[in-house]
C-alpha positions in Angstrom: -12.0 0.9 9.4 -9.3 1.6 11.5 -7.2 4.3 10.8 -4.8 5.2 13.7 -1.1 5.1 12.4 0.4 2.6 15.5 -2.1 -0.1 14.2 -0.9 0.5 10.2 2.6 0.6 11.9 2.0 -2.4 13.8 0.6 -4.2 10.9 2.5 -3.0 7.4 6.0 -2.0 8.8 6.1 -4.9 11.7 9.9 -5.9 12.5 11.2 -2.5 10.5 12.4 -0.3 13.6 13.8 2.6 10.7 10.4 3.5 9.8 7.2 4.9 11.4 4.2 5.9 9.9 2.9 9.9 10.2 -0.4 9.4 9.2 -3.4 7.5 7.5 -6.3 8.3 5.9 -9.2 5.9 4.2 -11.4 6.5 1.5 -13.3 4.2 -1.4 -12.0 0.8 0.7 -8.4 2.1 0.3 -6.2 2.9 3.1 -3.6 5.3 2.0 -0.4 5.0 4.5 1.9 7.3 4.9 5.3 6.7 6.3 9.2 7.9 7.1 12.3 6.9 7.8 13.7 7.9 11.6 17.1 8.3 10.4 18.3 11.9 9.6 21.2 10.8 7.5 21.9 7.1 6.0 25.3 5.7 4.2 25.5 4.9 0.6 24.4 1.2 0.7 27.4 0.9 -2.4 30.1 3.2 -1.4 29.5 4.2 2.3 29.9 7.5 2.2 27.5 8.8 4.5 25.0 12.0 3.8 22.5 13.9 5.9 21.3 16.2 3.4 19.0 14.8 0.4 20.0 16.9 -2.9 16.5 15.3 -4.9 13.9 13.9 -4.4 11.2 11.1 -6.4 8.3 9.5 -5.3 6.7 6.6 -6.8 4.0 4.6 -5.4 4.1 0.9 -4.4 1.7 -1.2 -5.7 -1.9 -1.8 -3.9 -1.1 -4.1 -0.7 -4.2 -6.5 0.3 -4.1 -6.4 4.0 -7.0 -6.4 6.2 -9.5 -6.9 3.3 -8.4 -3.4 1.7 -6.1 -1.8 -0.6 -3.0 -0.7 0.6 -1.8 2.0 -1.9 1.6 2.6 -0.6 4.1 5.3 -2.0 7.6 6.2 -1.3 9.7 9.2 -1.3 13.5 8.3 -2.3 15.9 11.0 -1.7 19.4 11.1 -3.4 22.3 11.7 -1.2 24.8 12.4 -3.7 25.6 12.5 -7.3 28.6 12.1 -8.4 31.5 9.4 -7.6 29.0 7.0 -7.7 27.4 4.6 -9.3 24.7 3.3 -6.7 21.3 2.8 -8.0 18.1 5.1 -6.8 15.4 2.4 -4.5 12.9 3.0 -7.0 15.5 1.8 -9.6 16.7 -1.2 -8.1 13.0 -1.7 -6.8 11.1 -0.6 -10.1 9.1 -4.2 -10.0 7.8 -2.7 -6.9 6.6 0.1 -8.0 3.6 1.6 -10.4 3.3 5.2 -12.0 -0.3 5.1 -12.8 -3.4 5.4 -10.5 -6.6 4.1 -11.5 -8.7 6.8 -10.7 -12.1 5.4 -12.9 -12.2 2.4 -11.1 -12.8 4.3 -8.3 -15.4 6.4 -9.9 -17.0 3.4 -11.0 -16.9 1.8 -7.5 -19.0 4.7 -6.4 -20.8 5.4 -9.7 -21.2 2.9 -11.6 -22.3 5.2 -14.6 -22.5 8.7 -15.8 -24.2 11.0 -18.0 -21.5 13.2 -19.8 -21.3 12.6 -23.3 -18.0 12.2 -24.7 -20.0 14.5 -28.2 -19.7 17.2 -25.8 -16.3 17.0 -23.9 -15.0 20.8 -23.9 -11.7 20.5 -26.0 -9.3 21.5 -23.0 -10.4 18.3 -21.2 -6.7 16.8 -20.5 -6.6 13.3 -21.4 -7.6 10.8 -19.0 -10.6 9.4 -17.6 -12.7 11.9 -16.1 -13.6 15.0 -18.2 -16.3 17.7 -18.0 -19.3 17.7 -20.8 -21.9 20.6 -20.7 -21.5 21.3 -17.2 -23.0 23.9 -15.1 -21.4 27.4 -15.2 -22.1 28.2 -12.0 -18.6 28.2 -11.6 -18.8 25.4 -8.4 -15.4 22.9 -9.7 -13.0 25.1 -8.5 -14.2 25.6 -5.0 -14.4 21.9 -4.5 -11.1 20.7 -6.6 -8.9 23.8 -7.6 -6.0 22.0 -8.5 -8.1 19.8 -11.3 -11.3 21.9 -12.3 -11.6 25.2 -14.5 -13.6 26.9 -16.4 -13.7 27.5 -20.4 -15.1 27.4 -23.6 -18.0 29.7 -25.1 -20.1 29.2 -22.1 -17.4 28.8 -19.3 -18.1 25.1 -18.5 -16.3 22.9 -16.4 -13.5 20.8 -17.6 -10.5 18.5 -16.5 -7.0 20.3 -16.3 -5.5 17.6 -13.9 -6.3 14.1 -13.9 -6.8 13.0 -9.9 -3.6 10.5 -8.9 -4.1 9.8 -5.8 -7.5 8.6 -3.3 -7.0 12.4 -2.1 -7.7 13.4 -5.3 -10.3 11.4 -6.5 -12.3 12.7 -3.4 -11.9 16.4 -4.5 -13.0 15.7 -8.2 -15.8 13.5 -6.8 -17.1 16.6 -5.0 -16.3 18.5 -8.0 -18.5 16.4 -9.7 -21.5 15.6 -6.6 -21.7 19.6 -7.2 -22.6 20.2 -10.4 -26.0 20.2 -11.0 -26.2 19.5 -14.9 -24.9 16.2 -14.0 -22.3 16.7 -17.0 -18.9 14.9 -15.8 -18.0 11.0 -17.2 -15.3 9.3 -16.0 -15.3 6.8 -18.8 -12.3 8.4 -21.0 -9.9 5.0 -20.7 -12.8 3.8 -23.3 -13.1 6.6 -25.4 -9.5 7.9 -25.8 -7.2 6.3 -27.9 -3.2 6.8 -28.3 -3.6 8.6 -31.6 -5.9 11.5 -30.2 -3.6 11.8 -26.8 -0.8 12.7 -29.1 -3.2 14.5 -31.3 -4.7 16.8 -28.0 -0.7 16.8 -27.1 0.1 18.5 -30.8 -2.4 21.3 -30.2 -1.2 22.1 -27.0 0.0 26.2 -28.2 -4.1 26.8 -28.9 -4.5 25.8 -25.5 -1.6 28.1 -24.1 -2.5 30.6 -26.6 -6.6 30.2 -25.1 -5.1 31.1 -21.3 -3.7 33.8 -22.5 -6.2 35.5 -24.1 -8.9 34.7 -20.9 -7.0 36.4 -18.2 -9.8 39.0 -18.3 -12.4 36.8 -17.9 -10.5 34.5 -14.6 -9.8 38.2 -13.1 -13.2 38.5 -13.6 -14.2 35.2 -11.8 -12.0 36.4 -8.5 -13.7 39.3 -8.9 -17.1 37.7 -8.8 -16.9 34.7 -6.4 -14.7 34.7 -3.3 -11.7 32.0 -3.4 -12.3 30.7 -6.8 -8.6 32.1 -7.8 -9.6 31.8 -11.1 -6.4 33.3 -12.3 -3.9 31.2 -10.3 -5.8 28.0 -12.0 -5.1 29.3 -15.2 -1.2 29.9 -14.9 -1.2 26.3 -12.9 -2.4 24.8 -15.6 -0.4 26.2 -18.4 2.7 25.8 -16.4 1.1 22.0 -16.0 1.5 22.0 -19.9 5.1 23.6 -20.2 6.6 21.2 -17.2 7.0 23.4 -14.6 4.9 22.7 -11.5 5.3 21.2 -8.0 3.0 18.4 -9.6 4.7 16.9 -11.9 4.7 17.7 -15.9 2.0 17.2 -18.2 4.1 15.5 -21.2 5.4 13.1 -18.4 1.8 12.1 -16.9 0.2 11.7 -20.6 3.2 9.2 -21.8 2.3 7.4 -18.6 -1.3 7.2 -19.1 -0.3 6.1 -23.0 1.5 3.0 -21.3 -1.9 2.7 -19.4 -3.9 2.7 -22.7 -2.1 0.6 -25.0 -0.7 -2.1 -22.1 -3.7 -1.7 -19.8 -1.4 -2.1 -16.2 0.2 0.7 -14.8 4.1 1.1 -16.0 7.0 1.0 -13.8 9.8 3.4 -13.6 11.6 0.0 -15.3 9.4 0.3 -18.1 9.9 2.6 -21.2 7.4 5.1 -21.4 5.8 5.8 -25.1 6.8 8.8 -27.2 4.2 11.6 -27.6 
């Protein structure tokens, strides 16, 4: 599979001189482009007043592209120019039928393993909601060298469980080692069948016993450091409670969880057009 950026250039953004594509990378039969605009500075396609600075910043991701006999998962950036004096719409707004929030992680899974052997009976309790969750792993403490931004550890025997659902083909790869390394064979990525929009909201309610849980283990994660070299045990822990309260880099929990409701009750990914259900 070809994955030099003039040929995805060539092929995706033919005819579009404004745009060039920085990189590609393939995985699962998905080629994940990923592309910018040459410009430094653009005029307000409504009011003209021209910017080069970009005050925010969204991305949403197109959806999948069939071209060349594989899935084109292409996402966009959109940068604001200004805010007020204005009433031009955001891309993704005036685009949103374009666009899809969700990414089917378990159908990649499922692509490369078509079944697993975690139970959903023994799914730790701080398993985030989604489709991949840990079930009387190993405590060998192996998840968070392979995907530290998803994987920690927990519970009475410090199993593996899922803090961050994968979004992206990136993602998916790091959990799937995650997964490929633990030698209990205890991870399922069958949770779209077994969670239901009742216990989302439920597991969204409890959310303090989970804060409340971090807390109380920051022994036991300095511990971890201690113990095994570049686990940073501790940093996963404040990740994901500041996952929970809404103030990563990554996104917010509450956001990502009424997103994978629309997933659950509509089955299709919603659009930033599309109201997303109340936790």
């Amino acid at each position: 599979m070809q994955t030099d950026a003039p040929f995805w250039d060539w092929l995706v953004f033919d005819g579009i001189d404004e745009v060039e594509v920085e990189a590609v990378t393939a995985a699962f039969g998905t080629v994940e482009a990923v592309a910018r605009g040459r410009a430094t500075g653009a005029g307000c396609p409504d009011c003209g007043l021209f910017s080069d600075r970009v005050h925010d910043c969204y991305q949403y991701r197109l959806k999948d592209l069939p071209i060349a006999e594989q899935g084109l998962p292409t996402g966009c950036s959109l940068g604001a120019s200004h805010s007020s004096g204005c009433d031009s719409q955001l891309f993704g707004q005036k685009y949103a039928a374009l666009m899809t929030l969700y990414f089917d992680a378990a159908a990649v899974l499922f692509q490369v393993y078509p079944s697993c052997n975690g139970r959903w009976e023994d799914r730790l309790w701080l398993n985030v909601p989604g489709p991949v969750y840990g079930a009387e792993t190993d405590n060998c403490a192996t998840g968070r060298l392979e995907a530290p931004r998803h994987i920690h550890y927990g519970g009475q025997y410090f199993t593996e469980y899922v803090y961050r659902q994968p979004r992206t083909p990136d993602e998916v790869r790091e959990v799937l080692s995650a997964i490929e390394a633990d030698p209990m064979d205890g991870y399922a990525w069958d949770g779209d069948q077994r969670w239901t929009p009742e216990l989302v909201r439920e597991w969204w309610r409890d959310r303090e016993r989970i804060l409340e849980y971090l807390r109380d283990q920051v022994h036991e994660w300095e511990r971890y450091d201690r113990w095994i070299p570049n686990q940073r045990a501790v940093e996963g822990a404040l990740d994901f409670a500041a996952y929970i309260a809404g103030g990563t880099d990554s996104g917010s929990l509450e956001t990502d969880l009424q997103i994978y409701l629309y997933w659950l009750q509509e089955r299709r990914s919603p659009t930033p057009a599309d109201r997303l259900p109340e936790l």
